[in-house]
PDB file of N, CA, C and O in Angstrom, chain B, residues numbered from 101:
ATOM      1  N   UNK B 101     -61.993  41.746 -83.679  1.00  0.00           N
ATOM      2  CA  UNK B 101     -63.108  42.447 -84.302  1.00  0.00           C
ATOM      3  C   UNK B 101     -63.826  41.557 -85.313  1.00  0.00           C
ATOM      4  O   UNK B 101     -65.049  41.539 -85.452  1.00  0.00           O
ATOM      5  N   UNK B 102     -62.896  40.770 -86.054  1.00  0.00           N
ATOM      6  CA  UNK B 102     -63.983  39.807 -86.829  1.00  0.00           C
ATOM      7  C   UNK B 102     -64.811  39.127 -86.272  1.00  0.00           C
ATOM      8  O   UNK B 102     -65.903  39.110 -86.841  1.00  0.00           O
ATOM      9  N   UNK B 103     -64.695  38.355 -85.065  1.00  0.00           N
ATOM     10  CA  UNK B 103     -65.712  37.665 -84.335  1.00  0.00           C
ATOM     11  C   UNK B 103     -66.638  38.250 -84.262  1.00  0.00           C
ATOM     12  O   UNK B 103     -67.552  37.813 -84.960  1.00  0.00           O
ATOM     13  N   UNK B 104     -66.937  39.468 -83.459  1.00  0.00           N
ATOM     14  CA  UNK B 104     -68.227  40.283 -83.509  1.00  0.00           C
ATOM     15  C   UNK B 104     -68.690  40.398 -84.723  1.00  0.00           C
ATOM     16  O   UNK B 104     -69.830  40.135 -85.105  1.00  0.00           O
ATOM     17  N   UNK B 105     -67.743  40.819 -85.373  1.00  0.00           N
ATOM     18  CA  UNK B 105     -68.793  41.097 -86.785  1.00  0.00           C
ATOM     19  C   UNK B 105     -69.189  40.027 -87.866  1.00  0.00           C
ATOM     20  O   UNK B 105     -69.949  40.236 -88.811  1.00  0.00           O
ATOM     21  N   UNK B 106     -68.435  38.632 -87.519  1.00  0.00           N
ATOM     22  CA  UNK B 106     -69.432  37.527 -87.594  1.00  0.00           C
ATOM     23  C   UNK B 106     -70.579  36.534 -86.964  1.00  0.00           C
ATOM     24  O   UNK B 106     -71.335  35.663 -87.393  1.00  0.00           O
ATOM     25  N   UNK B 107     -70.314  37.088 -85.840  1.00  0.00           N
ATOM     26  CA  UNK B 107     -71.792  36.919 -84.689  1.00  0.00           C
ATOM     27  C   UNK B 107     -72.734  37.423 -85.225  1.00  0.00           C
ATOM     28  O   UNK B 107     -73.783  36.907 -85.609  1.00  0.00           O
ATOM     29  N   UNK B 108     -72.242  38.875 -85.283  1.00  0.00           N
ATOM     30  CA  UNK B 108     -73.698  39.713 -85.434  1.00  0.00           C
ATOM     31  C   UNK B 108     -74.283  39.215 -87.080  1.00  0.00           C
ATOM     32  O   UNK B 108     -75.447  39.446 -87.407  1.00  0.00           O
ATOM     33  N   UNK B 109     -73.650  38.763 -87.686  1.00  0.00           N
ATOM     34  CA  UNK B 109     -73.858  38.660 -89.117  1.00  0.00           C
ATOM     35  C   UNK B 109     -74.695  37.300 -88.747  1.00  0.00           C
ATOM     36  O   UNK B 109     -75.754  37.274 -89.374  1.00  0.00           O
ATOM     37  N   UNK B 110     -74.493  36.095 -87.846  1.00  0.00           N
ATOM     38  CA  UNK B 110     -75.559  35.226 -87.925  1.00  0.00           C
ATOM     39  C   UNK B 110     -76.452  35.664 -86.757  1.00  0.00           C
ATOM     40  O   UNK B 110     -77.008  34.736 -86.171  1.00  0.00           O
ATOM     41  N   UNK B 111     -76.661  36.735 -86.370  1.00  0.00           N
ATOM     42  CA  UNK B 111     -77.913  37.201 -85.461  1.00  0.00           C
ATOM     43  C   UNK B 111     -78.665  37.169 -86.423  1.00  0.00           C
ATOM     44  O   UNK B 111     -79.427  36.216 -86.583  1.00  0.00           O
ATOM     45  N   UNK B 112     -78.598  38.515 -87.528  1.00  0.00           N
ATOM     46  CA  UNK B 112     -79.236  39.133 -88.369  1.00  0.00           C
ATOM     47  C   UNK B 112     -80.037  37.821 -89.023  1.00  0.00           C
ATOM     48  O   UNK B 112     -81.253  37.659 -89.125  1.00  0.00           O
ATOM     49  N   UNK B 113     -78.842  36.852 -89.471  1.00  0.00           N
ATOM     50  CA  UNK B 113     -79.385  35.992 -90.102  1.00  0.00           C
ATOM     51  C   UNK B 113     -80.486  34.939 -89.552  1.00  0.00           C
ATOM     52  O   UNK B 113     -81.364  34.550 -90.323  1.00  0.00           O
ATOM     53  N   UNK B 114     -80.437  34.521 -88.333  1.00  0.00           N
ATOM     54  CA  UNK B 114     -81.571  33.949 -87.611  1.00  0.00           C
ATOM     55  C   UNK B 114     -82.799  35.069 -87.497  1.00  0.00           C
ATOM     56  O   UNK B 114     -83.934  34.597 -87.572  1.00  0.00           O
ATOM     57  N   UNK B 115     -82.697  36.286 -87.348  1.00  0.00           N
ATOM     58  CA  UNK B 115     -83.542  36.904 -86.915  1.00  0.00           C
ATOM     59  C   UNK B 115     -84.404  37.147 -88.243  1.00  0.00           C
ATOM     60  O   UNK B 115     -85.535  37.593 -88.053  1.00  0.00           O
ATOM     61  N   UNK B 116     -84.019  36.916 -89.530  1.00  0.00           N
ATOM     62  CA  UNK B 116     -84.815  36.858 -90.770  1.00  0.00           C
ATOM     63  C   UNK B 116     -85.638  35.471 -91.371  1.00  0.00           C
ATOM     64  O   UNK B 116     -86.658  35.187 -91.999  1.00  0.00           O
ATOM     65  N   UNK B 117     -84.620  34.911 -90.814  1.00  0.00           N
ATOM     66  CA  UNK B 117     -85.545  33.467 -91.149  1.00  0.00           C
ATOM     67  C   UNK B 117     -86.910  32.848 -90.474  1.00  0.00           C
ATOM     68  O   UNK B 117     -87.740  32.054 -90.919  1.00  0.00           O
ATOM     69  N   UNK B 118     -86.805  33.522 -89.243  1.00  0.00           N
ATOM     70  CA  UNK B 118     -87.437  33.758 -88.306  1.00  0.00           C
ATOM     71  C   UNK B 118     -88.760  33.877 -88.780  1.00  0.00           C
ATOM     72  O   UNK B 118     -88.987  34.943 -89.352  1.00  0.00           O
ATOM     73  N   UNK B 119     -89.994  32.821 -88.676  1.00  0.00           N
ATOM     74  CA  UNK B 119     -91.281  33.100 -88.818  1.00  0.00           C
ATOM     75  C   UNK B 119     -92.444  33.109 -88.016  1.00  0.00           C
ATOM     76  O   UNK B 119     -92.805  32.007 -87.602  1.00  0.00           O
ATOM     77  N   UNK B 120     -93.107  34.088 -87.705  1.00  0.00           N
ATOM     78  CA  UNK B 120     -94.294  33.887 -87.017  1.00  0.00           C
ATOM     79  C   UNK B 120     -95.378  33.292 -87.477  1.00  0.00           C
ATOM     80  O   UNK B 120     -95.774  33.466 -88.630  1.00  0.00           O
ATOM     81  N   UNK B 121     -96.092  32.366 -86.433  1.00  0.00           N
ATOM     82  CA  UNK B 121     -97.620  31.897 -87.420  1.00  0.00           C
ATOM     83  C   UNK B 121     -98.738  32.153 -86.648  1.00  0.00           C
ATOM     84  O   UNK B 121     -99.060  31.878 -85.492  1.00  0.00           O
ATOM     85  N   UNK B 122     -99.246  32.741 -87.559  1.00  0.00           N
ATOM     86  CA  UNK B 122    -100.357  33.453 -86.887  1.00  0.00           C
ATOM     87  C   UNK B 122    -101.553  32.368 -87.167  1.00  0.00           C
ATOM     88  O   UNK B 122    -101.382  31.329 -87.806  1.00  0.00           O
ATOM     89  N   UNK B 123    -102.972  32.844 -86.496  1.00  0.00           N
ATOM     90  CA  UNK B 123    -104.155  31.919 -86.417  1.00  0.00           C
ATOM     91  C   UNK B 123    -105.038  32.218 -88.301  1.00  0.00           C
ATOM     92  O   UNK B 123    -105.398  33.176 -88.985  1.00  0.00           O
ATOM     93  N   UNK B 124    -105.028  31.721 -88.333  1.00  0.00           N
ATOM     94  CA  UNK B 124    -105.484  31.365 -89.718  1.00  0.00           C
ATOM     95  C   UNK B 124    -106.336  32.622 -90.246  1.00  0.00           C
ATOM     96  O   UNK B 124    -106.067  33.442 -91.124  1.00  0.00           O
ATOM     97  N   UNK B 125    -107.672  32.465 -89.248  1.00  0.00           N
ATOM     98  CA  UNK B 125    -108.299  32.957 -89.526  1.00  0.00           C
ATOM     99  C   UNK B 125    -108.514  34.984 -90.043  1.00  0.00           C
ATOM    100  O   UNK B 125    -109.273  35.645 -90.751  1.00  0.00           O
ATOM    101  N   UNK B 126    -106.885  35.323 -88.823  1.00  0.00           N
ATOM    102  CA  UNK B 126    -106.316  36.509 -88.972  1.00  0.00           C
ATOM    103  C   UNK B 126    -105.904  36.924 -90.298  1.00  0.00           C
ATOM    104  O   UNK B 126    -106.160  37.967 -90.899  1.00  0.00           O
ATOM    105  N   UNK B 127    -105.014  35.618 -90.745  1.00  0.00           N
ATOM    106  CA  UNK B 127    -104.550  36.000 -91.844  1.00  0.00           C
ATOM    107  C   UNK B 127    -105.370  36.003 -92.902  1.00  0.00           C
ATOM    108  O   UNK B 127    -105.040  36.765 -93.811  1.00  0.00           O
ATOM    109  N   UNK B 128    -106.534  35.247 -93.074  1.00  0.00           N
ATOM    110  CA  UNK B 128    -107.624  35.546 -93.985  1.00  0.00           C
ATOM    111  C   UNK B 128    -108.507  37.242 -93.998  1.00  0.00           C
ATOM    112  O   UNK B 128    -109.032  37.901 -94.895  1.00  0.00           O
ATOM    113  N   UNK B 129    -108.267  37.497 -92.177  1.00  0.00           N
ATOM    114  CA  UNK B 129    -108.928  38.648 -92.691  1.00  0.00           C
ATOM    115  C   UNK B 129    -107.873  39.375 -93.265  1.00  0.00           C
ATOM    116  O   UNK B 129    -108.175  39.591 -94.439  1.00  0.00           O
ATOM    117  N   UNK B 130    -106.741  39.871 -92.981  1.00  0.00           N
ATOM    118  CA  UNK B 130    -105.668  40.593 -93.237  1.00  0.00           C
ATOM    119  C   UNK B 130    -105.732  40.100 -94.896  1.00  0.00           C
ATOM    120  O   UNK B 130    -105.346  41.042 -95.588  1.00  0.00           O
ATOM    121  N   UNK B 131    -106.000  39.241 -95.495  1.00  0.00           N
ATOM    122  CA  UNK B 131    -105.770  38.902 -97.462  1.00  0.00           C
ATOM    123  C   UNK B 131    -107.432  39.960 -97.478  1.00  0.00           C
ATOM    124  O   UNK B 131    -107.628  40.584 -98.520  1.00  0.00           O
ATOM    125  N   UNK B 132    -108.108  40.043 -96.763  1.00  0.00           N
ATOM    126  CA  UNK B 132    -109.565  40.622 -97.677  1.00  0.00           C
ATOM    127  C   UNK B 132    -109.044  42.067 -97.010  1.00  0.00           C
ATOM    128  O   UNK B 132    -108.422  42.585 -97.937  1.00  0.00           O
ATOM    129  N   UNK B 133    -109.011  42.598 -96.340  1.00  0.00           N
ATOM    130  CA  UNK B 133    -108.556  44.161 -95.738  1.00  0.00           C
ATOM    131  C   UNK B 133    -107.146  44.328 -97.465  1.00  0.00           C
ATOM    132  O   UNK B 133    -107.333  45.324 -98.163  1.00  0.00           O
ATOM    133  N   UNK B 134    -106.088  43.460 -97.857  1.00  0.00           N
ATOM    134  CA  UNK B 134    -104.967  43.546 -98.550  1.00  0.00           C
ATOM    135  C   UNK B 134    -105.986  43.825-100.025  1.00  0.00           C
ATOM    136  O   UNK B 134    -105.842  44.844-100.699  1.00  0.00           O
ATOM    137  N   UNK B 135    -106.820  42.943-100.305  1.00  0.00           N
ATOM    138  CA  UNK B 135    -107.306  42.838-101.652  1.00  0.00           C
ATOM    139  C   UNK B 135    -108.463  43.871-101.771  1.00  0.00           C
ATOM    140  O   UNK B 135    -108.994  44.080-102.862  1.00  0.00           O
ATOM    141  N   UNK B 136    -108.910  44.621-100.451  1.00  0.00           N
ATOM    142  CA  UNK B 136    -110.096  45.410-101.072  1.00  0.00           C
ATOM    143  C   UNK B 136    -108.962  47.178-100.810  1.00  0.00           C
ATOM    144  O   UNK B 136    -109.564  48.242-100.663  1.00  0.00           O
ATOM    145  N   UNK B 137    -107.577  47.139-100.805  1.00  0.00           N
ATOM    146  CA  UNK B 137    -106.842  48.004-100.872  1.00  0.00           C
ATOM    147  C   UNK B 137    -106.519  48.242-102.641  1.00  0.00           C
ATOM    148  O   UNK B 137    -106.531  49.204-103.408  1.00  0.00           O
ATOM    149  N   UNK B 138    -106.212  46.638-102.754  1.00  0.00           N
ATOM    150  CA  UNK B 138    -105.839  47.053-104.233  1.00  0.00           C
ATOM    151  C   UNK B 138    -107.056  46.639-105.106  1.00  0.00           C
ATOM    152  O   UNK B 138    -106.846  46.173-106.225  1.00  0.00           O
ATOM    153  N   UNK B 139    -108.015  46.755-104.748  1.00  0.00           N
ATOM    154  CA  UNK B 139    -108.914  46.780-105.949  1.00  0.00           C
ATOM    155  C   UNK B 139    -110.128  48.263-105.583  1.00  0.00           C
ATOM    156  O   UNK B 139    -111.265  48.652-105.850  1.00  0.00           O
ATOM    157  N   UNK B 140    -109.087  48.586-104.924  1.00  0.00           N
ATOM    158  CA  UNK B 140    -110.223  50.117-104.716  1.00  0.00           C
ATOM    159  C   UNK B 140    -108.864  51.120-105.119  1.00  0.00           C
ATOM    160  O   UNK B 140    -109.225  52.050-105.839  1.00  0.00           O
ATOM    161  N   UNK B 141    -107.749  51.130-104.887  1.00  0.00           N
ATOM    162  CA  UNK B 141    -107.039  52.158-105.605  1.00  0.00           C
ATOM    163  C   UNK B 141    -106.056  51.622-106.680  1.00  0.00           C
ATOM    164  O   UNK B 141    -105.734  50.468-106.965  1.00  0.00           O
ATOM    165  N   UNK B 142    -105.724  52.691-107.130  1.00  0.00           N
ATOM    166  CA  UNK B 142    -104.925  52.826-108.394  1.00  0.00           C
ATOM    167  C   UNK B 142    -103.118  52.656-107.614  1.00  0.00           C
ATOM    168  O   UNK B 142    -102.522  53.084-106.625  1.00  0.00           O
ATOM    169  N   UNK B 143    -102.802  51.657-108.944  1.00  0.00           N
ATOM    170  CA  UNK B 143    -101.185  51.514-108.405  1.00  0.00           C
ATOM    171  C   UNK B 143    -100.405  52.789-107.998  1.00  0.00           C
ATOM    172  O   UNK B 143    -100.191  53.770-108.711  1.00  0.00           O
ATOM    173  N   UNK B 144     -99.944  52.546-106.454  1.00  0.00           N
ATOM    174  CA  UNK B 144     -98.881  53.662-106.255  1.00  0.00           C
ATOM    175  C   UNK B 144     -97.461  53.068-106.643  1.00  0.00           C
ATOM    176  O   UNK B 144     -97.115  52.117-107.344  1.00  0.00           O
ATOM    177  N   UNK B 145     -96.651  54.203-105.752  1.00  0.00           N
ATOM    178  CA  UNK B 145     -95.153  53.889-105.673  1.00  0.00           C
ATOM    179  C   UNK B 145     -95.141  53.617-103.982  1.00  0.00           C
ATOM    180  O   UNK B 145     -94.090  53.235-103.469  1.00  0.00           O
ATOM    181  N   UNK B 146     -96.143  53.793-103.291  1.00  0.00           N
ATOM    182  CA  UNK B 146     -95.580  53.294-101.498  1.00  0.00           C
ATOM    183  C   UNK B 146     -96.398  51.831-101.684  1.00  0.00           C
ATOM    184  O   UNK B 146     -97.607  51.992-101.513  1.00  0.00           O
ATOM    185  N   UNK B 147     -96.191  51.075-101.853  1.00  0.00           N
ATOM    186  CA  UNK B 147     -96.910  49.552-101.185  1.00  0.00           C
ATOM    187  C   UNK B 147     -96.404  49.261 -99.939  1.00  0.00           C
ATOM    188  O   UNK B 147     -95.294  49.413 -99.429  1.00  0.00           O
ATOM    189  N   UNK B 148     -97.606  48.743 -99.499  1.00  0.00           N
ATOM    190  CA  UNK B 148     -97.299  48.279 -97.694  1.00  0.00           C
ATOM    191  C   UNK B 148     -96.863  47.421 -97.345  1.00  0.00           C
ATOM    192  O   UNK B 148     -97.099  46.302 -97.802  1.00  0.00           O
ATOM    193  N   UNK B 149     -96.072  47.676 -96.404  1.00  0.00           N
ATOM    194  CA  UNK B 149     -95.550  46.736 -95.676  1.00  0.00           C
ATOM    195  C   UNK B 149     -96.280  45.158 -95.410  1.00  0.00           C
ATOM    196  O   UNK B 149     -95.859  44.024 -95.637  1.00  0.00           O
ATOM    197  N   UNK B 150     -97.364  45.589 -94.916  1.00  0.00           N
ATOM    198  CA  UNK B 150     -98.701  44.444 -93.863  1.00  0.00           C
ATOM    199  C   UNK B 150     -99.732  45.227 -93.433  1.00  0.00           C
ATOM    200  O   UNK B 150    -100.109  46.392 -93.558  1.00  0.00           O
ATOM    201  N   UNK B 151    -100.108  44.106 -92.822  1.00  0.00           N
ATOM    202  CA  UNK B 151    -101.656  44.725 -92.306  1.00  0.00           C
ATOM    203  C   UNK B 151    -101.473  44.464 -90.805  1.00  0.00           C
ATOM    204  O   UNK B 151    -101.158  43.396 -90.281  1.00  0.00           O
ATOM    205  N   UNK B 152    -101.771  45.833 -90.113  1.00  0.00           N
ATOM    206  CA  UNK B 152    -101.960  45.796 -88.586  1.00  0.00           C
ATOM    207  C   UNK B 152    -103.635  45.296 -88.339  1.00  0.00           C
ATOM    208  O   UNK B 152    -104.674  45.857 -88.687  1.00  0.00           O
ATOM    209  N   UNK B 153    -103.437  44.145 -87.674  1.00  0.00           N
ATOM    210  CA  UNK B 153    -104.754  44.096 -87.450  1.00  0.00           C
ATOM    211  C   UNK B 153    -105.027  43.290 -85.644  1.00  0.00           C
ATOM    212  O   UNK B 153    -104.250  42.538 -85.057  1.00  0.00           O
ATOM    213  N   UNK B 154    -106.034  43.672 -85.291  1.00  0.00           N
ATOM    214  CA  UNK B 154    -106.675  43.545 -84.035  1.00  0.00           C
ATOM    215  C   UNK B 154    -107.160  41.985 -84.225  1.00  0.00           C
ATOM    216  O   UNK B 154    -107.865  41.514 -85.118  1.00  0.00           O
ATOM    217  N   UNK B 155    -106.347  41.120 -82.715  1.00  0.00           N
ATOM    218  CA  UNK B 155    -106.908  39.628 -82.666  1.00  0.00           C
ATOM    219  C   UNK B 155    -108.650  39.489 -81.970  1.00  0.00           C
ATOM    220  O   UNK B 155    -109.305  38.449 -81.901  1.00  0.00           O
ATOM    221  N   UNK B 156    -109.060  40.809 -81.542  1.00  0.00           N
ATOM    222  CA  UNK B 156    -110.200  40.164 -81.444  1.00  0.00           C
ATOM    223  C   UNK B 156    -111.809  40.542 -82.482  1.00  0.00           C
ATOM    224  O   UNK B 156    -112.964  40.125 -82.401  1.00  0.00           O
ATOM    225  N   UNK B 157    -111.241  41.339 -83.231  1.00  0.00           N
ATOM    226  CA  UNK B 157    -112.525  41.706 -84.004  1.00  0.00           C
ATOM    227  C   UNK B 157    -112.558  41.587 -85.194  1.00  0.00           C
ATOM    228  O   UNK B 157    -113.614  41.609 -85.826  1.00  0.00           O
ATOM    229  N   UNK B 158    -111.012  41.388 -85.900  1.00  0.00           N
ATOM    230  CA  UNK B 158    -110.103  41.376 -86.935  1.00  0.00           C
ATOM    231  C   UNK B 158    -110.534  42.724 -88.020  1.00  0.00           C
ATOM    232  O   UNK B 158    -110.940  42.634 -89.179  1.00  0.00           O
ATOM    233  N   UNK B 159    -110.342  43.705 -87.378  1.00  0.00           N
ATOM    234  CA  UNK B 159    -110.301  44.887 -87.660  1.00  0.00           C
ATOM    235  C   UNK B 159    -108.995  45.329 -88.102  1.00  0.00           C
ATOM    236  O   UNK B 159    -108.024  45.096 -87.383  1.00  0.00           O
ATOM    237  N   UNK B 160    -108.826  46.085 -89.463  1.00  0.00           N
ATOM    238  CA  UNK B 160    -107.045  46.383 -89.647  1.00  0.00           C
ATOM    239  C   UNK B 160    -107.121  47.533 -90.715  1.00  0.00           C
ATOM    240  O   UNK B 160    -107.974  48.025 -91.454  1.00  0.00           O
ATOM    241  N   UNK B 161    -105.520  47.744 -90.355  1.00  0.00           N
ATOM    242  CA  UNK B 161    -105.584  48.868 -91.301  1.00  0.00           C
ATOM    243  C   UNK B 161    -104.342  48.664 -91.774  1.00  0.00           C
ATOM    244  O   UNK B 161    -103.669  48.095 -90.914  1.00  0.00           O
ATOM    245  N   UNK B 162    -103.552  48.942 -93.071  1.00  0.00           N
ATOM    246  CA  UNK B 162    -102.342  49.231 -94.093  1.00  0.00           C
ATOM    247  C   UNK B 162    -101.419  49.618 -93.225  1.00  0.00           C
ATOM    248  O   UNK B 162    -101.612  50.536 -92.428  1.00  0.00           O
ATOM    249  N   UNK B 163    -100.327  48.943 -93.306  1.00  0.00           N
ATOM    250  CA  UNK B 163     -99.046  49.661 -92.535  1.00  0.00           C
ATOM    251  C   UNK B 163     -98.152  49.802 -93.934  1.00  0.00           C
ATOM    252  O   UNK B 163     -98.005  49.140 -94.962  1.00  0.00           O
ATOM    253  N   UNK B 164     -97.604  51.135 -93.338  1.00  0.00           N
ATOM    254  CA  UNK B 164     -96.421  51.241 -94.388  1.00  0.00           C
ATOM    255  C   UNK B 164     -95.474  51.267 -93.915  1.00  0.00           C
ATOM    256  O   UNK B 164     -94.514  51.148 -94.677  1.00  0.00           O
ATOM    257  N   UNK B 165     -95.187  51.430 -92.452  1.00  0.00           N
ATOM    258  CA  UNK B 165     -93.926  50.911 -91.645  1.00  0.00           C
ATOM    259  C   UNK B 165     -93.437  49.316 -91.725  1.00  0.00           C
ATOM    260  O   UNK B 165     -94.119  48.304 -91.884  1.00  0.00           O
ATOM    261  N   UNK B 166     -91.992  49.478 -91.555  1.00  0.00           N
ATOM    262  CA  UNK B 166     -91.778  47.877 -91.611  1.00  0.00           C
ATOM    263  C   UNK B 166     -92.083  47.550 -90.428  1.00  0.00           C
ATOM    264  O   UNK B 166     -92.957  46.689 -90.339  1.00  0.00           O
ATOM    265  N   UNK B 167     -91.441  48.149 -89.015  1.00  0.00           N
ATOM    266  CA  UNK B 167     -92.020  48.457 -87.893  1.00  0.00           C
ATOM    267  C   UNK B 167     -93.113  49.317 -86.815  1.00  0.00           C
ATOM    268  O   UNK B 167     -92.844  50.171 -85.970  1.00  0.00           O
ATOM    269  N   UNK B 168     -94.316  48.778 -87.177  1.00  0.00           N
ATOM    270  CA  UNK B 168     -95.360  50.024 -86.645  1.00  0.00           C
ATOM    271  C   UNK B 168     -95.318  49.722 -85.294  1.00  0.00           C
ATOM    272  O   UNK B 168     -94.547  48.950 -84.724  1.00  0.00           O
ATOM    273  N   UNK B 169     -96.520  50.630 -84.666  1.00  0.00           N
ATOM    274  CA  UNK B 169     -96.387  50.618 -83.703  1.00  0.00           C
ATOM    275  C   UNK B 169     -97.778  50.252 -83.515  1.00  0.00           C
ATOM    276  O   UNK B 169     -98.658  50.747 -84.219  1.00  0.00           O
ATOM    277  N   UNK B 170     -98.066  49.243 -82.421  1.00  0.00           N
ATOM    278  CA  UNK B 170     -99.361  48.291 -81.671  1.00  0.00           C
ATOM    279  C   UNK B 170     -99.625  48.300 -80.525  1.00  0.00           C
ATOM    280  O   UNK B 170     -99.003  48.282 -79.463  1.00  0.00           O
ATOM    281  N   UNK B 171    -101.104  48.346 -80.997  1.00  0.00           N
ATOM    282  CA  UNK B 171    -102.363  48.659 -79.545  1.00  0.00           C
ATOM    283  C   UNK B 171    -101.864  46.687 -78.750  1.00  0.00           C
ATOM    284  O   UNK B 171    -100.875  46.055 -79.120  1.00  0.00           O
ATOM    285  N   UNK B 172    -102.533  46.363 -78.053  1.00  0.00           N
ATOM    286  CA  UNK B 172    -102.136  45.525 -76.960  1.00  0.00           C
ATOM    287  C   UNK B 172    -102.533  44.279 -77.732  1.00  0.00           C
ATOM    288  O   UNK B 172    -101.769  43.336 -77.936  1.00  0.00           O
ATOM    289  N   UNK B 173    -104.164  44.374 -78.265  1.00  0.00           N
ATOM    290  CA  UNK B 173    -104.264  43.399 -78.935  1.00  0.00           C
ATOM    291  C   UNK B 173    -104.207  43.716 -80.737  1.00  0.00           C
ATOM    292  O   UNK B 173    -105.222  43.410 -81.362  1.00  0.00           O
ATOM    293  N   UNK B 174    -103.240  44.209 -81.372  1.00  0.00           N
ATOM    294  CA  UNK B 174    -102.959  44.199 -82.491  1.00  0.00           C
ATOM    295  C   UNK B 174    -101.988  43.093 -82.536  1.00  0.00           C
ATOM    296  O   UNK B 174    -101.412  42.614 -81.559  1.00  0.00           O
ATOM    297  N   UNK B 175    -101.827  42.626 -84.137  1.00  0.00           N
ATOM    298  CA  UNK B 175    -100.336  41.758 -84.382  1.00  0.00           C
ATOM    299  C   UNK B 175    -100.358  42.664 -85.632  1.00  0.00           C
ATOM    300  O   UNK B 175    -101.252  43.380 -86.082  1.00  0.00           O
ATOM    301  N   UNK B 176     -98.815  42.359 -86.152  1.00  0.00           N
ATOM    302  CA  UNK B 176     -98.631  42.852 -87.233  1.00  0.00           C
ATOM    303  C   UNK B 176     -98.387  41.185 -88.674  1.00  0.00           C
ATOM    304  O   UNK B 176     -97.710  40.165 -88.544  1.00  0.00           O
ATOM    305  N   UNK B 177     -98.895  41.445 -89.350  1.00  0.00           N
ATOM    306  CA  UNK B 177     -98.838  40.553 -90.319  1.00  0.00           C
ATOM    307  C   UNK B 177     -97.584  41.015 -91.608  1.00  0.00           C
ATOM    308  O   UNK B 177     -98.292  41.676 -92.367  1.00  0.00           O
ATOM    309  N   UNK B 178     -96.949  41.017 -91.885  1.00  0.00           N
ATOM    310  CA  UNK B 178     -96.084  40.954 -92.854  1.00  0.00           C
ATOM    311  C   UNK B 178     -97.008  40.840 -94.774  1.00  0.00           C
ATOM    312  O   UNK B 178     -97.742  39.968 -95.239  1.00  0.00           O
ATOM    313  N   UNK B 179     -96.580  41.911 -95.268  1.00  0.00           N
ATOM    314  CA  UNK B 179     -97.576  41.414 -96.306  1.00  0.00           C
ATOM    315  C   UNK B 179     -96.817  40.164 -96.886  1.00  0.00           C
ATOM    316  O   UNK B 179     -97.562  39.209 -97.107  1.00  0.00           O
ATOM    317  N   UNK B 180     -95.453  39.971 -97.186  1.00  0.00           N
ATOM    318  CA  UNK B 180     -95.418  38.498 -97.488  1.00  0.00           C
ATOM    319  C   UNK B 180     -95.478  37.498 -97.226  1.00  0.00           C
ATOM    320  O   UNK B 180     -94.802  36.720 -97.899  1.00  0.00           O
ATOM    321  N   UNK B 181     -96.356  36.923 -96.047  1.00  0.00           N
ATOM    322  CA  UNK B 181     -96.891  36.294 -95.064  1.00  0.00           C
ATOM    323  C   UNK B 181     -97.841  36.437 -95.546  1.00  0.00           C
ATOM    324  O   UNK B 181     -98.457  35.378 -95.428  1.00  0.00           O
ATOM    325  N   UNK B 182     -98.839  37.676 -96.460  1.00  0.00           N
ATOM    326  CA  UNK B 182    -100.189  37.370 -96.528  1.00  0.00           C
ATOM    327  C   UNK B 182    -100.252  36.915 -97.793  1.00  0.00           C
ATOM    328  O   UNK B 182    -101.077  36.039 -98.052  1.00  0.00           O
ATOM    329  N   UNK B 183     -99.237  37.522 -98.996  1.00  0.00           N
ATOM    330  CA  UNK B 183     -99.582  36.819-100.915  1.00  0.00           C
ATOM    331  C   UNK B 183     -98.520  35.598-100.246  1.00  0.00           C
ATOM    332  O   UNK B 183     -97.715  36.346-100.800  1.00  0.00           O
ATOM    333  N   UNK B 184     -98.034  34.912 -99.859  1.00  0.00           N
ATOM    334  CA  UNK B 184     -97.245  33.439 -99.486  1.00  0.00           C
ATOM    335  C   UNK B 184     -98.453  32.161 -99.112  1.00  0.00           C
ATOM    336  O   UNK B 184     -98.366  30.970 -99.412  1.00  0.00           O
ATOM    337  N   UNK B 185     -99.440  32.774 -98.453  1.00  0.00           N
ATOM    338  CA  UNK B 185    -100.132  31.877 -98.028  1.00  0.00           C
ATOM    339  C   UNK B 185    -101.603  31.322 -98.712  1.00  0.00           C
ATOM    340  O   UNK B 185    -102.541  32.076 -98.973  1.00  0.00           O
ATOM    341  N   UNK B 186    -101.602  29.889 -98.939  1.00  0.00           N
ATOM    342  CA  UNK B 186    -102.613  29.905-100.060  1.00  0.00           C
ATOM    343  C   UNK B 186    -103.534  28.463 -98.932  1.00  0.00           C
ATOM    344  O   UNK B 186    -103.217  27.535 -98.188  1.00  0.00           O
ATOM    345  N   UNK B 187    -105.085  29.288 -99.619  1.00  0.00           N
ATOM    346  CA  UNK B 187    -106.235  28.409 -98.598  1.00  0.00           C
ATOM    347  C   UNK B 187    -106.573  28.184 -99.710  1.00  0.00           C
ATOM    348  O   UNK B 187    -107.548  27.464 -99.926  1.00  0.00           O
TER     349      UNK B 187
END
């Protein structure tokens, strides 16, 4: 039984380190969709996850799931993927 439950312990662990890179330009829109969230409302207690947003029009909206759910051409961006990255 320890074996498994040190396998699975370096699954988990690859599967976090684990980064996607998205096209640049996505993630720029996903920082202006992030920054006109918090400069149009007042601090909550739910902050989002990321921004679901569409690769061809870069259209998006606030996820508060860690896992949402996506149209065909959506990606999901991670919000710390979006304050991590500096242009």
């Amino acid at each position: 039984m320890n074996l498994k439950s040190s396998t699975r312990n370096q699954d988990s662990v690859n599967t976090q380190t684990n980064t996607i890179f998205f096209d640049p330009s996505l993630i720029k829109a996903a920082r202006n969709i992030y920054r006109s969230y918090c400069n149009l409302n007042v601090a909550t207690e739910n902050k989002p996850r990321g921004i679901v947003i569409n690769r061809d029009n870069h259209r998006g909206q606030l996820a508060f799931n860690a896992k949402p759910i996506l149209l065909p051409r959506e990606c999901f961006i991670p919000l710390k993927q979006i304050e991590a990255e500096v242009y």
